[in-house]
N, C-alpha and C positions, 0 to 999 in steps of 0.2 A: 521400527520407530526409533527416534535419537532423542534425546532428552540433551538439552544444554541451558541450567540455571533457571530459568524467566519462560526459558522457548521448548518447542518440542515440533518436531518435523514427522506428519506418519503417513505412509505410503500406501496408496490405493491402484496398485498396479491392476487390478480387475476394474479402472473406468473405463466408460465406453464416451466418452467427450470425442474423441477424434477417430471412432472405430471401435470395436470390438475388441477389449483388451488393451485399448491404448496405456493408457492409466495415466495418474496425476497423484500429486503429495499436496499434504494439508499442514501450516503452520499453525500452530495454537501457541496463544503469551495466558501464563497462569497471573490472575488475580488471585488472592486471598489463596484459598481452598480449592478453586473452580478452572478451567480451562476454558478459554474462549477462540474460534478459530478466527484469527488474523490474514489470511491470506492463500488463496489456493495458486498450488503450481504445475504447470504443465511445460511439454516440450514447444520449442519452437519449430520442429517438422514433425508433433507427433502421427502416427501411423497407427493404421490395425495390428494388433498382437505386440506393438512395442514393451507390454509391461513396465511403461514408465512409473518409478517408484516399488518397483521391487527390495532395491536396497536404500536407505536414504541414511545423512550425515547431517548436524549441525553444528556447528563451532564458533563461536560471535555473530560476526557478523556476516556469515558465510552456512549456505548449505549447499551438500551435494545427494544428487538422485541418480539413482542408475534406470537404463533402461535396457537390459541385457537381450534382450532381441531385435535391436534396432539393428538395420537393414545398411547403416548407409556404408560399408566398407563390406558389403557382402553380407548374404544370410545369416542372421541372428549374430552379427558382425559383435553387436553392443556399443553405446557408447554410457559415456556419464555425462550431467548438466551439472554447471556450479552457478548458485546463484548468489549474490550481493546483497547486503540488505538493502543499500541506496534502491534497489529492485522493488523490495518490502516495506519502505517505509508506510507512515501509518498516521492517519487522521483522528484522533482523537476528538469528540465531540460530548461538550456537558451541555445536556436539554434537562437538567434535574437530575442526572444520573450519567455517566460514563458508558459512552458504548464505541470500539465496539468491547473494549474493555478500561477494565480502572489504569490511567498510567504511571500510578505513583511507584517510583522505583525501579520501574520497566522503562517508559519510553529512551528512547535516545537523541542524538540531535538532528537524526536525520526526521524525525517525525514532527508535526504541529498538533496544535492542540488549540481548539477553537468553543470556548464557553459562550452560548448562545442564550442560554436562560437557567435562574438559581443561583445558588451559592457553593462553586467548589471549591475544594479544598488540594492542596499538596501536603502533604504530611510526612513526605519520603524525598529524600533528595532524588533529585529528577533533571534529565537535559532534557531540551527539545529545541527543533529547529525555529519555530516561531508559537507565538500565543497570540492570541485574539480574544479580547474580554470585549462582548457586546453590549450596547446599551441596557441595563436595566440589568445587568448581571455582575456577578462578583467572581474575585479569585484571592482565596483566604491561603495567604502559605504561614506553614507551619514548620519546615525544613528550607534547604537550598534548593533553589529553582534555578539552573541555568541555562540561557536563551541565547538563540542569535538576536531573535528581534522580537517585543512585545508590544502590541496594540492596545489601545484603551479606549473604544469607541464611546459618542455620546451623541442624542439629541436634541431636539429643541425643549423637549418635556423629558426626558429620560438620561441616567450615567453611568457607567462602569464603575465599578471601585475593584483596586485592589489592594489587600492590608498586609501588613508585613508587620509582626509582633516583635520577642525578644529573640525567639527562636526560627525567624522565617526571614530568607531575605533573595534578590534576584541576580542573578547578574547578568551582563547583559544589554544590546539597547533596549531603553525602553521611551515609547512617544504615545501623548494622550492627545487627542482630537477633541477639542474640548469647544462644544458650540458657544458660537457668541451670537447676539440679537445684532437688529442692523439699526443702526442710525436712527428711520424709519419707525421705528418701533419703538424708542428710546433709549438707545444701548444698553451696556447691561453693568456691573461690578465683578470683577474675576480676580481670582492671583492664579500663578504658576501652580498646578498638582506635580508638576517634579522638581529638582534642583539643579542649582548649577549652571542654568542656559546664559549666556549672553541674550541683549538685544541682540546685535548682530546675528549670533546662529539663528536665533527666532525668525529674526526678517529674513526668513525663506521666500524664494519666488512665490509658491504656494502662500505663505500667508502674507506677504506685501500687499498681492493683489485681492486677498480675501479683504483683508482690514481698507476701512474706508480712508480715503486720503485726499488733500487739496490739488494734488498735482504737480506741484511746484515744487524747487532744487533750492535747497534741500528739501525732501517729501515729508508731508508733516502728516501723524498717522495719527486715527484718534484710536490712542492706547497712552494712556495718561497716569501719575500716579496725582496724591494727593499731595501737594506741598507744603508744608507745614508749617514755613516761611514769610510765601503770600496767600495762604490758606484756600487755593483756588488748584484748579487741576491743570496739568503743563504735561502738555502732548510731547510723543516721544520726537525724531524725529529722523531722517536715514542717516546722520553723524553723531548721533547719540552712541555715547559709551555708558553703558550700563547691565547690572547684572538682575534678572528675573529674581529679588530676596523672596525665600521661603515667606509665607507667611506675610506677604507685602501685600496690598489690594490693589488692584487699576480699576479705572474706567476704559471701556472699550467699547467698539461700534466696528460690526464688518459691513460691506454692500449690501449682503442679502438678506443677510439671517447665517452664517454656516460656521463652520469648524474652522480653529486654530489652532498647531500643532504645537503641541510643547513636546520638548525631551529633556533627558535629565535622569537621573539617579532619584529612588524613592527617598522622600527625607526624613528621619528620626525625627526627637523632639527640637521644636525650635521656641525661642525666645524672641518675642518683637517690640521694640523702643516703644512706647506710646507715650506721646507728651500733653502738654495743656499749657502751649503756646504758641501767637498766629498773631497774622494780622485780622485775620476773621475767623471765625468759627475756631475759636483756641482751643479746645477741649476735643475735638473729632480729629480721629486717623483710622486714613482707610484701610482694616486689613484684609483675608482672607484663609481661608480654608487652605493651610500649606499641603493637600497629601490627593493622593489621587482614589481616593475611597472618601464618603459620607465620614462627619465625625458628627456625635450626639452635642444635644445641643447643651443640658443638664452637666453632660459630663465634662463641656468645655467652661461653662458657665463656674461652674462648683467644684474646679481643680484647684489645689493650693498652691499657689508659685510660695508659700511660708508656711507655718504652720500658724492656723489660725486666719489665713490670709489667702481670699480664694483671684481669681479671674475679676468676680464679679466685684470684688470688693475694692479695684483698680478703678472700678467707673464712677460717673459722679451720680449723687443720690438722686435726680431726678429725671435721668437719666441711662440708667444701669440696668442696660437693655442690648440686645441684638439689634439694630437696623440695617435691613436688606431692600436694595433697590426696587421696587416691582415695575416697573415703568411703566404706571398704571396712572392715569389722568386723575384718578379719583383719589389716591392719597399719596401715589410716587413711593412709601415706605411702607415695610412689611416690617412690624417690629415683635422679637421673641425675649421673651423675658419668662421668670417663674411661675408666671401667672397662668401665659397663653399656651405654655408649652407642655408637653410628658415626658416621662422619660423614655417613648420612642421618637419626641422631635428629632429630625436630622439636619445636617446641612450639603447640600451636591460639593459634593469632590471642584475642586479649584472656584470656589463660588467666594467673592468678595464682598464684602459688608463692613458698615462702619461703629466702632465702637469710641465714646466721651472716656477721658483720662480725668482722675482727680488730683487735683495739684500736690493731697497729703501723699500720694503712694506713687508718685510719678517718676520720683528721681531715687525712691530705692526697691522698684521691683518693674518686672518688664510683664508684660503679657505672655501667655506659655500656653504652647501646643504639644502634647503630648499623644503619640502613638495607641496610648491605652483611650483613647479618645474615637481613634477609629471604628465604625460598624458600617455592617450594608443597608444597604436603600434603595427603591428607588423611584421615589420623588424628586418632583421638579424644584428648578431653583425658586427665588423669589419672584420669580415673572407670572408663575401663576397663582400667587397669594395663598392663604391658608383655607385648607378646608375645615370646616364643623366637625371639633371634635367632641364625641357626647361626654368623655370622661372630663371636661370642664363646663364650669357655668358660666353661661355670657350673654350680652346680649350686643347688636351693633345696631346703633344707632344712624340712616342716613338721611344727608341731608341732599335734596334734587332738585334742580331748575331744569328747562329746557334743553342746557347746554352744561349743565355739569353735575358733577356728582361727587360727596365728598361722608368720611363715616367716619365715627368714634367708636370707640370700644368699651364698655364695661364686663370686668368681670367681678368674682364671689368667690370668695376664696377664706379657708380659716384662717392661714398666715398673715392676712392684711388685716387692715384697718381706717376708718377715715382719714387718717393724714397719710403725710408723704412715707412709705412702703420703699424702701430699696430694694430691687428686683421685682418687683410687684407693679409699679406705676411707672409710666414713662410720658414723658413730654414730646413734643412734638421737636422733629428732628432741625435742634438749630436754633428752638423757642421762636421759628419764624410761621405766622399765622397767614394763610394764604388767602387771597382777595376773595375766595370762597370756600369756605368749609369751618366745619362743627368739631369742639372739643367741647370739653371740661376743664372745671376746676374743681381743685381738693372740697370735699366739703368740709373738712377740718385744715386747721392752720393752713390757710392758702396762702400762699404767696406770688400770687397775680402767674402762674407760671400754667401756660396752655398745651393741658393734658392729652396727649392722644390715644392712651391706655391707662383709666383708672381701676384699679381693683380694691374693693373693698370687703370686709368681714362677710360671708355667707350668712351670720345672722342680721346681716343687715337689709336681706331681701325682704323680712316683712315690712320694713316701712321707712325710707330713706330719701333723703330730695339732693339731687345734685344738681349743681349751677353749670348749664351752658352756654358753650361762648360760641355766634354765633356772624361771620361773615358773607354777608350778601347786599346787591344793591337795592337802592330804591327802587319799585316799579317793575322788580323783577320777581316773578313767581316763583313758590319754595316750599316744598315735601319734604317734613319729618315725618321718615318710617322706619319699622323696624324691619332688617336686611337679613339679618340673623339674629337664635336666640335659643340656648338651649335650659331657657328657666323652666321651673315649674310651671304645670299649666295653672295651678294654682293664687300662682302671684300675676300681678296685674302691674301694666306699665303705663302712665301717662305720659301727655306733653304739658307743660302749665305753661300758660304764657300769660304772668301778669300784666301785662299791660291791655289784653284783650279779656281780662278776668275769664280767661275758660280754660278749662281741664280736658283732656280730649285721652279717651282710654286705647293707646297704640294696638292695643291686642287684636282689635275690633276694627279700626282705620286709621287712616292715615292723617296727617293734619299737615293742612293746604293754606297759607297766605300769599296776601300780595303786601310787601311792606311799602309804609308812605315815607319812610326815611330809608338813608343806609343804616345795615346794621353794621353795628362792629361792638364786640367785646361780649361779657357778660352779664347778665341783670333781669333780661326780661325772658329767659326760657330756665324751666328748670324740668329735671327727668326725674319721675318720682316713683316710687315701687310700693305695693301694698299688697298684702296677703287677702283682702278682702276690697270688692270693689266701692267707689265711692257711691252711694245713696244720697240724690239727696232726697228724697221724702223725709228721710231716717238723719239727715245732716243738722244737728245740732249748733255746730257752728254757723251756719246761714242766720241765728238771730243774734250770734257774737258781733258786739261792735268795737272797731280798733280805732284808735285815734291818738294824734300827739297832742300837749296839753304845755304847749311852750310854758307858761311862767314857772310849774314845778319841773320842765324840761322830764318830763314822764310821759309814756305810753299806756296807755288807758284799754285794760280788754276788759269791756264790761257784757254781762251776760254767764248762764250757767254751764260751765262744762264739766268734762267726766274727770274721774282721777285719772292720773299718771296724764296729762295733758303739759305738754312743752311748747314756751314757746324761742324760736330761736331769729335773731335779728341779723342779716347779712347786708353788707352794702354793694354797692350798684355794681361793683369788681365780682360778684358772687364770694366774698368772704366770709365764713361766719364770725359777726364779733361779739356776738353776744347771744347765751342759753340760759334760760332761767325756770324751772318749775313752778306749774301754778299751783296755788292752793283752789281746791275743788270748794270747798267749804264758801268761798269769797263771789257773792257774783260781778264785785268789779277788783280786777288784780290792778297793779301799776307797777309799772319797768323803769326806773331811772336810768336815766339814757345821759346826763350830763356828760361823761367823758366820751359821747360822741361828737365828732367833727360834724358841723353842719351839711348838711347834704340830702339827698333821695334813700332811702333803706326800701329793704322788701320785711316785712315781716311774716314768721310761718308759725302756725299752731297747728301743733301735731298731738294724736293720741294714736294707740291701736288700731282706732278703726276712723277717722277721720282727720280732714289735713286742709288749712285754709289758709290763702295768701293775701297779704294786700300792701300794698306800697302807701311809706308816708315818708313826708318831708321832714324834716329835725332841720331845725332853724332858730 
């Protein structure tokens, strides 16, 4: 036996592999404590009686074996074998564990190392000839890694990551495969997970023909950034000079659906301009995930570029959200904010998304990516929306025709409140309301601004009405249901649609019309919550009568109701502009309404356990 560092060579001159006594030597690489056999060697003419491995030698990257009764210069002639390690090199494979042993500090560059599943780790400076990180697996270094060549596989639903801290870095080439959707599908939003590339290096024969294109000289390729200029996206094109910025977003579309190869250098922390100026849409820039690893979404969100001065506090208040592409007919955006997210939300490694700039914080602080930001995942991008998570409360709201389908989000949360919530509530991306589909507004201090994510106080699940805004044509059939929901079974969800005076309890069905006008905006749907369902045997309110009384310009609710009974007055926009407490004592109240503008109002009377609506004119 030889012992050399890492290795050990021990000689089995009594096998019988090629004859009786031929023999053979066994390579072993110590891990830790342990030895693992790496490699068995034999002669190339072994023979009967040769005793190959009688004596053995290792020295780097070199062993020698004897085999003192080889034949071939005459009877027990002997000869020696010397073998190479390029002979021995060695595949290292991570399936959750290292086999056929750990390579940290061992391998060399003649070996690969291929992570197929898990999260490994380099901890020891280490070479190797190539690395292969598969989809849905990670490689965390912790020391120097040096490579010929490093992979970074992904697919349609799954990503590699690999993270590089203060102490871990590679070197080396390194190129990620990073799937893109096709055209077809509705392209996707990407940035570079590495740095440094040109377009030009990028516009590989391989991804020219991958990425979709018109044809035409110059080739015009749909890989687009967002301009900030004319606030529209401007395709690259084959004389484009430009460089892949960290941290930059595109829009992109390949033929089929497949991979695009980025290379590049891993990028430390970066910083990216965001402004809140355009010809349209002034306040949006598209960036992305600069690193070839998941980064949390909490931790990107809630990083200080100042002190006191986070990510989030860059964006604007109704606004100050994650929006991610899903190219999904039904709402196009996947939007992450404090509400909908935990602190294991992720984002896929070179995944693009757009985030609003505030005009207050635009010109003295940039947006920041930070390394400590990185973790594994592996979850899909925004293409396949969010799943139900039980660790928040929500409910989604959809709205369905024949031909389309379109949802809102409510969530419950202590942090919030009925007004505008920064990081908590979001508008719909653009405040552009599409020819179909269902939002919100505030039900406190609204200002006409069409919500796609409202979250509100968790105490506000016992009993709360929110104004929906709702676009659909005349004549065309329309389904409010509920799609998701992780409320209590306890609480109870209606639809109220005053103009149809009916309550329809979601928990139990769905509610079905055919409208005789278009709808647009808010006024006549409202989504209402209650701890206890509505009765009416037991409904009090059914003998309350409401009405306006022009000459005192008063609201008249005549009739007996309970204590703590509110009632609140919103106009046809679903704003509230007026709350007032009744006296129980009173069986007729009056609301002075003078300082309202003539027009249609809803009025609502709420208590604990009952809730009634009715629309009157002021005029």
């Amino acid at each position: 036996m030889s012992i050399d560092g890492y290795y050990a060579i021990v000689g089995a001159y009594g096998n019988d592999d090629a004859g009786s006594d031929s023999g053979s030597a066994y390579i072993f690489v110590r891990s830790g404590g342990s030895w693992t056999e790496q490699a068995k060697l034999t002669a190339s003419d072994a023979a009967y009686s040769d005793f190959f491995g009688l004596s053995v030698a290792i020295d780097g990257d070199y062993a020698i074996v004897g085999a003192v009764f080889n034949d071939d210069n005459g009877s027990n002639s002997g000869s020696a074998y010397f073998f190479e390690r390029e002979d021995l090199s060695i595949i290292y494979t991570y399936n959750n564990a290292w086999s056929p042993s750990d390579p940290n500090g061992v391998a060399t560059a003649l070996d690969d190392m291929i992570i197929t599943s898990g999260d490994a780790t380099i901890n020891s400076n280490t070479s190797a000839n190539t690395v292969t990180v598969e989809a849905g697996a990670s490689l965390t270094l912790d020391a120097l890694l040096t490579v010929t060549d490093m992979t970074l596989n992904s697919t349609a639903t799954s990503y590699s990551s690999l993270l590089t801290g203060a102490a871990g870095s590679v070197s080396g080439a390194i190129s990620y495969n990073r799937f893109v959707n096709s055209n077809s599908l509705g392209n996707d939003l990407i940035s570079s997970p590495l740095s440094g590339e040109t377009w030009s290096n990028f516009l590989s024969p391989e991804n020219a023909t991958a990425l979709l294109d018109n044809g035409g000289t110059p080739t015009i390729y749909a890989f687009a950034p967002f301009d900030k200029t004319t606030g529209d996206y401007e395709n690259y094109d084959s004389n484009t000079t430009a460089i892949l910025s960290s941290g930059k977003g595109y829009r992109a579309a390949t033929d089929a659906g497949e991979t695009l190869t980025f290379s590049g250098t891993v990028p430390t922390d970066i910083s990216v301009n965001i402004m809140n100026t355009a010809t349209a849409y002034s306040q949006w820039n598209l960036v992305g995930n600069p690193y070839p690893s998941y980064i949390n979404v909490h931790a990107f969100l809630n990083h200080e570029v100042d002190t006191g001065i986070s990510n989030l506090d860059l964006f604007t208040n109704a606004s100050a959200a994650i929006y991610g592409y899903n190219a999904n007919e039904e709402n196009s955006w996947t939007i992450y904010n404090l509400a909908n997210t935990t602190v294991s939300t992720v984002i896929a490694p070179g995944q693009g998304f757009f985030v609003s700039a505030d005009g207050t914080y635009e010109s003295a602080y940039n947006l920041e990516f930070s390394t400590a930001m990185q973790t594994t995942g592996t979850s899909d991008d925004f293409i396949a929306g969010r799943n139900a998570d039980l660790e928040l409360i929500y409910l989604t709201i959809d709205l369905s025709s024949n031909t389309n389908t379109y949802n809102t989000d409510v969530y419950f949360n202590a942090n919030a409140s009925e007004d505008l919530d920064k990081g908590y509530d979001a508008e719909l991306w653009g405040s552009v309301v599409p020819e179909f589909s269902i939002y919100s507004h505030l039900v406190q201090d609204n200002t006409g601004k069409p919500i796609a994510l409202q979250t509100l106080n968790a105490t506000s699940l016992s009993n709360i009405s929110i104004p929906l805004g709702v676009h659909a044509n005349l004549g065309e059939q329309i389904t409010f249901s509920i799609s998701e929901t992780t409320l209590p079974t306890t609480v109870k969800v209606y639809l109220d649609d005053v103009l149809s005076n009916t309550s329809t309890l979601l928990n139990n069905s769905d509610y079905t019309i055919t409208p005789s006008t278009d709808l647009s905006g808010t006024g006549r749907f409202f989504l209402r919550t209650t701890e206890e369902a509505l009765s009416i045997a037991d409904n009090n309110f059914d003998a309350i009568n409401i009405f306006y009384e022009k000459r005192a310009k008063d609201v008249l609710i005549k009739g007996r109701i309970q204590n703590n009974t509110v009632v609140e007055i919103y106009d046809i926009q679903g704003r509230k502009v007026l709350s007032s407490p009744l006296d129980a004592a009173l069986l007729e109240n009056r609301i002075h309404v003078a300082s309202l503008n003539d027009g249609v109002y809803l009025i609502n009377l709420k208590n604990s356990s009952e809730q009634k609506t009715q629309k009157i004119i002021i005029n």
